[in-house]
N, C-alpha and C positions, 0 to 999 in steps of 0.2 A: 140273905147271906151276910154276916156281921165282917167273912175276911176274903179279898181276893182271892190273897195268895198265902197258902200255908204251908211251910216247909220246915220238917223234924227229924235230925236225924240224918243230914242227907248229906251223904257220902258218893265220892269220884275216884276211884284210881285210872291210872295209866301206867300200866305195869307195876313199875317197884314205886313211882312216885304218886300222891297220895294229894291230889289236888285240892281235892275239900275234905275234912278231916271229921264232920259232924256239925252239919250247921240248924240249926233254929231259927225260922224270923218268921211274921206273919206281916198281911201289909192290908189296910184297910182301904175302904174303898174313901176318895179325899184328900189321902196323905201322898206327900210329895217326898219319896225315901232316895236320899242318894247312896250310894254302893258304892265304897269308897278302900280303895288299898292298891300299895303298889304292883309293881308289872310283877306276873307271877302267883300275887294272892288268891286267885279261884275267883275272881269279878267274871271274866266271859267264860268261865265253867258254870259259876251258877247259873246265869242268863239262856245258853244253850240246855242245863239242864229244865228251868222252867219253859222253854221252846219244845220238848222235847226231842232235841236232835241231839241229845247221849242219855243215854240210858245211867241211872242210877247203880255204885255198886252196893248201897245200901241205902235206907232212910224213904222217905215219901216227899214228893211235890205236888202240893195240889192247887189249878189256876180253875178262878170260879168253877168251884166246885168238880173240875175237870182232874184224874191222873195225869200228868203231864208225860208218862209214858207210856202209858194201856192206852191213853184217850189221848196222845197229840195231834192229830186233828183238829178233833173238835176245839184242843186248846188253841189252834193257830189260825182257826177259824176266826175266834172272839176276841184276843189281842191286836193290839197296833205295834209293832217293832220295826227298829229303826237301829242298822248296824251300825259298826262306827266306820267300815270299808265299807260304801253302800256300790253295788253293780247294777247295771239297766242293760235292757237292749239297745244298741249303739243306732239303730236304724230306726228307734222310734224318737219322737221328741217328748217334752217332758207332759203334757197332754196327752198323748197318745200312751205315753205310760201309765198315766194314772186312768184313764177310761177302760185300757186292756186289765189293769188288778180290778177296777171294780167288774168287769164282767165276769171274770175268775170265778170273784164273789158271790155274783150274782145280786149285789147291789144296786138299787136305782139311780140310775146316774144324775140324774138331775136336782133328787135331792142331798145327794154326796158332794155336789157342786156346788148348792147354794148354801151348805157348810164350812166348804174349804174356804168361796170367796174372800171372807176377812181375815181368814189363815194368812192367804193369798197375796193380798193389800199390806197386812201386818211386816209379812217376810221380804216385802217389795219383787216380789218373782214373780209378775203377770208377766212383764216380757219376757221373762225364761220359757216359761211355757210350750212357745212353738218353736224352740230351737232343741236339735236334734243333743239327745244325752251323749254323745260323741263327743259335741264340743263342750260340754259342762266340767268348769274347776270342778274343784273336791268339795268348796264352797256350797257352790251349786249342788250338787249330788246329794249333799248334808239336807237342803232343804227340800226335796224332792223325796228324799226318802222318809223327813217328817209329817211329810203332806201326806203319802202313804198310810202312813204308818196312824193316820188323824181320818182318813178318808170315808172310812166305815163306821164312825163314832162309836169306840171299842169304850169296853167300862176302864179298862186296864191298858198301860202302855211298859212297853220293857226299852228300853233307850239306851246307846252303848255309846258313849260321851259323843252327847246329841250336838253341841254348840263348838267341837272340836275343826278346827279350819274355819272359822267362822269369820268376821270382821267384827270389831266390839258392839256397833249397832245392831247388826243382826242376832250377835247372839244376846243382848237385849232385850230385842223381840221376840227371843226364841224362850227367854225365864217369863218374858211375861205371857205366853203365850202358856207354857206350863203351868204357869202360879193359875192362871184362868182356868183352866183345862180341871185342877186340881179341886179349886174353887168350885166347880160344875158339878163334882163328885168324881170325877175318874180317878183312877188310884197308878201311883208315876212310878216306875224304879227308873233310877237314873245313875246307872253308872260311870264314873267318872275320875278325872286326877285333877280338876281344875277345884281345890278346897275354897277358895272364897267365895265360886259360886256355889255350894255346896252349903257354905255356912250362911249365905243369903238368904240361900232358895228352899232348901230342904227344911220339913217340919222334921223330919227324923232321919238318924242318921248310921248304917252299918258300918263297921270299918273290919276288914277283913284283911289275915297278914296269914301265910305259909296254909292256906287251908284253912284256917281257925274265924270265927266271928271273935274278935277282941273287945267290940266297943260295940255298942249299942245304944240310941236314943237322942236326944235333941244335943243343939251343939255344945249347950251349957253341960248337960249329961257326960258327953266324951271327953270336955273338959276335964270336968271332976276326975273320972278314968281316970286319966292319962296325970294330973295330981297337978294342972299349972294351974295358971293365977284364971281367973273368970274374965278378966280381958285382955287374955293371949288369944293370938290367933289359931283358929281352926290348926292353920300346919303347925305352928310350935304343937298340939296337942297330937297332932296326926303323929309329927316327927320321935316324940314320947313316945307312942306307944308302939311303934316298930322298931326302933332301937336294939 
């Protein structure tokens, strides 16, 4: 299969308002794509519609090879996702959370574990582990729901600004851990408002405004778009092209 994710066409309304207006984008497996536009632009409408938790009101989503709404299951079986409000059971700790998703799965645990380990080490969250998700900052929560979201070693992840609440080390460890992840072959959407990492981390890049894909392609790419100089920054280009 040359594309995870293929999406043509694909259209949202909610009533009179017209969230995604007909979008296009494919994403290979490898590529680190940040999803990029202001509050408002169809960023966590796309993502739910590739989750299949909305139904399209026109267009196709297709996740390895999956409908994303004939077949959401199957789709949410084989992804890793990671919201940007992540929620647990408050009565379990953050062990017991991830042991309870992999049995869901029906994953082996032990080898799920000797994956996460340098996740684990990387994000400095061994002593999170056995404290109950009650007490976890938002901080905390962010990286418990990456660990999740990593736990089944999916080909594909959908990410909903993953390093959001974060400390600058950890979200550090959070680019390098994608740039690796990437590196490995898994294929990243990472939706986002934070443009510098974006323009670090991402090999390709959507930018999406009122519904519409506007820009499309690496930083230098949206660059040009957007018509500034080759060494403005990502936001002077971003800030161009929603005006």
């Amino acid at each position: 299969m040359s594309q995870l994710v293929h999406v043509s066409g694909l259209r949202k309304s909610f009533g009179n308002n017209e969230a995604l207006s007909g979008i296009d984008f494919t994403l290979a497996p490898g590529e680190l794509v940040g999803l990029l536009g202001p509050n408002g632009a169809g960023k966590t409408t796309t993502l739910k519609l590739l989750l299949g938790m909305l139904r399209p009101t026109a267009g196709t989503a297709n996740v390895l090879g999956f409908d994303c709404t004939t077949s959401s299951l199957e789709v949410k079986r084989r992804i890793g996702y990671s919201p940007d409000e992540p929620a647990f059971y408050n009565f379990l700790t953050g062990r017991e959370t991830i042991d309870f998703a992999l049995a869901i799965r029906g994953t082996d645990a032990k080898a799920a574990w000797d994956e996460l380990e340098p996740m684990i080490k990387l994000l400095d969250f061994s002593a999170q582990l056995d404290v109950l998700t009650s007490n976890y900052s938002h901080g905390m929560k962010k990286k418990l729901a990456l660990l999740l979201a990593l736990a089944h070693t999916p080909r594909l992840l959908l990410l909903d600004e993953p390093t959001n609440g974060l400390d600058p080390p950890t979200s550090h460890a959070v680019r390098e851990l994608l740039s690796r992840k990437a590196a490995e072959g898994v294929g990243i959407l990472v939706s986002t408002h934070l443009l510098d990492m974006a323009d670090r981390m991402c090999s390709r890049i959507l930018v999406l405004h009122r519904g519409a894909l506007i820009a499309e392609g690496s930083s230098a790419d949206v660059r040009a778009r957007a018509g500034v100089a080759a060494d403005a920054t990502l936001e002077d280009a971003f800030l161009r092209l929603i005006k």
